[in-house]
N, C-alpha and C positions, 0 to 999 in steps of 0.2 A: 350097164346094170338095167334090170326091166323094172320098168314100171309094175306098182300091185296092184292088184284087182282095183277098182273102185266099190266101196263100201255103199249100200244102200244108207240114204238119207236118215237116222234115227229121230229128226225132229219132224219130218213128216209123217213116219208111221208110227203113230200110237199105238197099235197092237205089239209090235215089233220091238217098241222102246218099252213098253209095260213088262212082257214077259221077258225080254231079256233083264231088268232088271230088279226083276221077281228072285227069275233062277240067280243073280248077282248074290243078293240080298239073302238067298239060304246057303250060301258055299262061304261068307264069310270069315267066318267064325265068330261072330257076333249073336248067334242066337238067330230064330228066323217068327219074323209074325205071320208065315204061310209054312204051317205044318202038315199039307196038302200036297202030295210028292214029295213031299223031302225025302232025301236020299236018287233021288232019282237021276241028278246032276253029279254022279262021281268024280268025274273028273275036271270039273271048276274048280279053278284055286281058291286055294286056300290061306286067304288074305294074309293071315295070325302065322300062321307056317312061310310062309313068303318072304315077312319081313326079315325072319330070322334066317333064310338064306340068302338075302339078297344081299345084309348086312356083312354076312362071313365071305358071300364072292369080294363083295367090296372092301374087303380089309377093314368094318368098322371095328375100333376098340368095346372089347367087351362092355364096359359101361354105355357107350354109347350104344349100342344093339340092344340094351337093355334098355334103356329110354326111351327107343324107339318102340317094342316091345306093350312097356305101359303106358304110353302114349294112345299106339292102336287099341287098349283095352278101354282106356276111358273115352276115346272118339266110339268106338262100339257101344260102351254104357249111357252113351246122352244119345238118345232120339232124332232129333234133332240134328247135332254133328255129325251122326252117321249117314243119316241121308244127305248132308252136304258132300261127303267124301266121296260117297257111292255112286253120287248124281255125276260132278265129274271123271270120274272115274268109268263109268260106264259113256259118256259121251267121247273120250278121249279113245275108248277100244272101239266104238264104232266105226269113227272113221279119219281118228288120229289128229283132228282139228280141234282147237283153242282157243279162248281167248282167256292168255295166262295173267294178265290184270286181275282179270273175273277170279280165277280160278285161288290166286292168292290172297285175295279179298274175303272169298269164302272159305280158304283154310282158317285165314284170322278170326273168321267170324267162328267158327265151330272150335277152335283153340280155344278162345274163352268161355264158350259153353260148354267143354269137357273138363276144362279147368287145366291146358297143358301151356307152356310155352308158345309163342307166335313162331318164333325159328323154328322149332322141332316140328310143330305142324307142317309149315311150311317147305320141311326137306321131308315129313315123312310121305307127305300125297305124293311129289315127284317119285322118292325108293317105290311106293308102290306102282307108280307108270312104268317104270324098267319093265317091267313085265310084257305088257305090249307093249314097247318099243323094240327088247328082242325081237318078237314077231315082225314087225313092220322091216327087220334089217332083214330077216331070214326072205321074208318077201319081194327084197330088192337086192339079192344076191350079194350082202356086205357080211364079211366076217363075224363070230362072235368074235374074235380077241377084241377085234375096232369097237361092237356095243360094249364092250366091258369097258376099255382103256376108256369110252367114252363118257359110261357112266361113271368111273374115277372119279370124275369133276366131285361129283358127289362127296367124293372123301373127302377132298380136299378143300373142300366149302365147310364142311362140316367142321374141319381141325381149324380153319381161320375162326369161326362163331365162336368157339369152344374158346380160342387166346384170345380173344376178342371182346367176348360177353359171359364165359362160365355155362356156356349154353351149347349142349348137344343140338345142332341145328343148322341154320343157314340165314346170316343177316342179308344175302342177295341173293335168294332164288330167282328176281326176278330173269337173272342172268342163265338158267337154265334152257330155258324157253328155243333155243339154236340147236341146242342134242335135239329137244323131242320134238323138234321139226324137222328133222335129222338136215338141218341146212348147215351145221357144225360137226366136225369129229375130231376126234384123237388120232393122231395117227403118230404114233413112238409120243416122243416127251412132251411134243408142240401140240397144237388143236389148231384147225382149220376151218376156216368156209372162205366160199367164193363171195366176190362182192365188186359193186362197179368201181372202174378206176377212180381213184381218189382228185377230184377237181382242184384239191389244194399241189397238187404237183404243178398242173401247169399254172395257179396261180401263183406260185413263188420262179419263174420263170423257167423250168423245166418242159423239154416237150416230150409229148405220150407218143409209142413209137405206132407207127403205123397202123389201123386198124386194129388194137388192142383195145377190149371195150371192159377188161375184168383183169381182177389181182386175186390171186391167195392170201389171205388177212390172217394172219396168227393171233395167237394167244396163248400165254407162258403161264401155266399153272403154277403152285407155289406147292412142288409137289420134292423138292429135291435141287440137287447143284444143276445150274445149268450150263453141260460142256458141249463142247464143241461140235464134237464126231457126233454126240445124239442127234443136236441138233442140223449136223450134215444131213444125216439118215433119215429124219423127219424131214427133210425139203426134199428127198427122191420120194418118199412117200407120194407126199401131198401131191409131187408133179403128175405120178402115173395116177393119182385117184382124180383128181382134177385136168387132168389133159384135155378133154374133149374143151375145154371152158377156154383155147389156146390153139387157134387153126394155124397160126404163124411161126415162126421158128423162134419163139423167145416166152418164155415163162415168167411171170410176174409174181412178187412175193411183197407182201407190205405188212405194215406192223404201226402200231400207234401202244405207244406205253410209257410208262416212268422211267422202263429200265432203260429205252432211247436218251434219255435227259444227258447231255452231250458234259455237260460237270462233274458225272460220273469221275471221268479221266482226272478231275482232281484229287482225289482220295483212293482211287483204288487202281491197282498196281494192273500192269497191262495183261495178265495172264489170267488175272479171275474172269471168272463165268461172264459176268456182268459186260466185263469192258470185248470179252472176246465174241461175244451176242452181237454188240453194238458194233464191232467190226465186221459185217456182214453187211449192213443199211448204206444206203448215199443217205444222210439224215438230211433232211430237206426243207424241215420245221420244227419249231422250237418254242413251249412256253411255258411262263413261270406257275404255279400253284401248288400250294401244300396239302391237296384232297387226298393224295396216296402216301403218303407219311405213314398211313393206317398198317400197311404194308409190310412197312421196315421196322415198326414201333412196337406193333400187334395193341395199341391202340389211339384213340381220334386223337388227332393233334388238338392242343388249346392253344396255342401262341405263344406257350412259355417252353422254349428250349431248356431250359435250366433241369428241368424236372425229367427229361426223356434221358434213359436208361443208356448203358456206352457198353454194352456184353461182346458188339460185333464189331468189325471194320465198319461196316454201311453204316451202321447206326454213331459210331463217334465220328465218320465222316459230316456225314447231313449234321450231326448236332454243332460240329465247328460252324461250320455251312451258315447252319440259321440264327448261331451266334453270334456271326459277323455281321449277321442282315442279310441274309443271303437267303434264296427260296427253294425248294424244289419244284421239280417242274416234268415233262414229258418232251418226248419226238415222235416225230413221222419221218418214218423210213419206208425206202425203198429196195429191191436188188433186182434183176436179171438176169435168168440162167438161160444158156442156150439148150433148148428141148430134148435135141442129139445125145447132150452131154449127163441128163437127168432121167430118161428112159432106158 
């Protein structure tokens, strides 16, 4: 894949950064305080139009497209919020850089001054980056279906808020932040990025094979069942997108999560999703904690088992579990494919 152009600096050039977020600021749909050229800019998006496509590529539920919808209208009706949204927004199409802390600090802040939800801010600045991010994939020679699958997350962040909090939104955007550095993809069911070997391997007495200085790090969205063959087909993915990261004959795949937590195997039968995931890993590390309870409950754990809901296997599993005294917890896992066999 090539590299894309490099972006002129927008915090250096004041003229540069003025006018282009002049012309930003009348293609909104917001109304514009430079009725001076207007029209002149036909083919800027069209923010208010955007959202409403970006929503139906991304599978939201109509309710939820519509919140998103009146959201955009009252961030456009405060002053103020709008040039918060605008400002990053136009620094991010510059030249694709962030600093997403900032960025979600100042959705929050413009949320209350429009009067919308924190999470719905919060997931709607990200739907309006898709926009340039397409661009930057087209620019580096990656797929649309990979920026779509990629922006999925989106939906799927969006449906955990919603069981979570009643809120069309995102209680973790800050977790976005990997797409639109495009350092994270989609590729089939799994998500990936490259990342340095994990140091707790060789600290639990494991050796790193030779000159291997990177792993393929997954991440399992809560988007559907998790089988097996997908998940085969997601690791030839990731091998051929990730190869060059791999001069040696052996492919590395790592994984830290709940669904690793190796207790699994006492409640659930060896053919679900869950247990045939974990047989994939050398699990290597192991510990207890109730922070993703969240996960399986859809919501925060208080301490009192008694009260958490029994609809699923997982769920009347863990709630025996924590009845006995017993915790949830996560693993670090490993595997290795040979190259030959994954290309």
């Amino acid at each position: 894949m090539r590299d894309p152009p490099q972006a002129e600096n927008p915090a250096s050039q004041d003229s540069f950064l003025q006018k282009k977020w002049m012309r930003r600021r009348m293609q909104t749909g917001c109304g514009s305080a430079f009725d001076q050229g207007k029209g002149q800019e036909k083919n800027m998006r069209d923010y208010q139009t955007y959202i409403g496509e970006i929503c139906d590529t991304l599978l939201f539920p109509a309710e939820a497209k519509e919140t998103m919808e009146q959201a955009w209208e009252k961030i456009c009706a405060n002053a103020a919020a709008k040039e918060t949204f605008l400002k990053w927004l136009l620094v991010y199409e510059a030249d694709g850089k962030l600093d997403y802390k900032e960025v979600l600090k100042a959705a929050d802040t413009a949320a209350k001054e429009a009067g919308i939800a924190s999470y719905t801010a919060d997931l709607l600045i990200y739907l309006l980056m898709t926009a340039h991010l397409k661009e930057r994939y087209q620019e580096k020679g990656i797929s649309e279906q990979i920026w779509r699958d990629s922006c999925m997350d989106l939906n799927w962040k969006l449906h955990e808020c919603r069981k979570m909090y009643g809120i069309w939104g995102s209680f973790v955007s800050w977790w976005f932040d990997g797409f639109f550095e495009m350092t994270r993809f989609a590729l089939g069911r799994l998500q990936f990025e490259l990342m340095d070997f994990p140091e707790s391997y060789e600290k639990t007495g494991h050796v790193r094979p030779e000159g291997m200085t990177k792993v393929i790090n997954m991440h399992i969205p809560s988007c559907g069942p998790l089988k097996k063959a997908d998940c085969e087909a997601s690791f030839r993915q990731a091998a051929a997108f990730f190869a060059d990261a791999f001069p040696g004959e052996e492919i590395a795949f790592f994984c830290e999560s709940w669904l690793l937590y190796p207790r699994h195997r006492e409640f659930l039968s060896p053919d679900s999703g869950i247990v045939q995931f974990m047989s994939f890993f050398d699990i290597y590390k192991t510990e207890e904690g109730d922070g993703d309870l969240w996960r399986i409950y859809n919501r925060e754990y208080d301490g009192n088992p008694e009260a958490l809901p029994e609809e699923t296997t997982i769920q009347r599993g863990y709630k025996k579990l924590l009845l006995s005294g017993g915790h949830a917890g996560y693993g670090e896992g490993i595997f290795f494919r040979k190259k030959k066999e994954m290309l």
